[in-house]
C-alpha positions as CSV (number, residue, x, y, z in Angstrom):
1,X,-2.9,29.6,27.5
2,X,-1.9,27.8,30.7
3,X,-1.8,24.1,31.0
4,X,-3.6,23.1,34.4
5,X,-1.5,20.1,35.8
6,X,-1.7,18.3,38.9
7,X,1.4,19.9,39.6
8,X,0.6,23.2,39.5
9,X,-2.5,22.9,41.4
10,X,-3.2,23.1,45.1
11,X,-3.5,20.1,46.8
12,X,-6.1,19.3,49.5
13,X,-3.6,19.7,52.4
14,X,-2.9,23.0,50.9
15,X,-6.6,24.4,50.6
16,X,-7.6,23.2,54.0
17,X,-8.3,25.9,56.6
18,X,-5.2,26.7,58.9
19,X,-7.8,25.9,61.8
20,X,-8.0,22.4,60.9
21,X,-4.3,22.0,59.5
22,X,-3.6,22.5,63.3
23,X,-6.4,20.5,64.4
24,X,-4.4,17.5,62.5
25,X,-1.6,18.6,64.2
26,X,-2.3,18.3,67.6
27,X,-3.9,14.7,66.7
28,X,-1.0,13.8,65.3
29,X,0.6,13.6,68.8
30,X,-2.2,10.6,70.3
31,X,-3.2,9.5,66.8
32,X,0.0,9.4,64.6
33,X,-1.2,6.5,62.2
34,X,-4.5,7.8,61.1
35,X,-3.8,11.8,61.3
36,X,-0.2,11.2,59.2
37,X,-2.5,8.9,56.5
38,X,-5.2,11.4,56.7
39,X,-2.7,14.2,55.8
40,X,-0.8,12.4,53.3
41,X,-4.2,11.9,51.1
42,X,-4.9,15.1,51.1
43,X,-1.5,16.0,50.6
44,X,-2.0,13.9,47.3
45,X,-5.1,14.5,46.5
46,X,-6.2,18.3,44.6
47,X,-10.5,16.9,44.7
48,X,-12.4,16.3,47.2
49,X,-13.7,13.5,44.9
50,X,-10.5,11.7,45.4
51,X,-11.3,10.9,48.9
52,X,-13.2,7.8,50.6
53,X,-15.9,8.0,52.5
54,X,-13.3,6.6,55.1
55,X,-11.6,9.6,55.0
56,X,-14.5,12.4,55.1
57,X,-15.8,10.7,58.1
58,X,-11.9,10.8,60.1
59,X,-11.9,14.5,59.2
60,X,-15.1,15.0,61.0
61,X,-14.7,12.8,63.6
62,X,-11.0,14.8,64.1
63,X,-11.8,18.1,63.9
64,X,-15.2,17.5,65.9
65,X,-17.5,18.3,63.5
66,X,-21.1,16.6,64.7
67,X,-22.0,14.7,61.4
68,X,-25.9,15.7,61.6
69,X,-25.1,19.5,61.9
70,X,-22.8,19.4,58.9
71,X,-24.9,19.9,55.3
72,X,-24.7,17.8,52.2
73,X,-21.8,20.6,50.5
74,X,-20.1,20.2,53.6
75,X,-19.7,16.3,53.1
76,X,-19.7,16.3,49.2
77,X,-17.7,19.3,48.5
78,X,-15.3,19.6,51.6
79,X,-17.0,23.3,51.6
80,X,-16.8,23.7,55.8
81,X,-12.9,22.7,55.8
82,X,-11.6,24.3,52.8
83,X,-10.4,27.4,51.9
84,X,-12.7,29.6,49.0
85,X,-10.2,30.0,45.9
């Protein structure tokens, strides 16, 4: 049987959507601070329970998500900006 590690899982980075890697991206360029820290958590991170509320609410705010129009999964699970496994 196969050990699950954190090192053999996907992190965050790595499961979001190509639509809002790229979003980051382009962010990067006027917001280097806060779009390199945002990646670099979910670079580290393989949960979306690892993340702060902090950081939910910069990925919305960066990828232009309206905060009313996204559902509870969406917030609590990351389901609207990651990638089904």
């Amino acid at each position: 049987m196969k050990m699950i590690t954190k090192t053999n899982m996907k992190s965050l980075y790595q499961k979001l959507k190509p639509e809002y890697k790229q979003i980051l991206s382009d962010h990067t360029i006027k917001y280097p601070s806060v779009c390199n820290e945002l990646i670099r958590k979910l670079q580290d991170n393989v949960s979306w329970f690892q993340l702060e509320v902090e950081d939910v609410s910069t990925l919305v705010t960066f990828t232009d998500h309206s905060l009313y129009k996204l559902t509870a999964n969406d917030i609590m699970f990351g389901d609207i900006f990651l990638q089904d496994e």
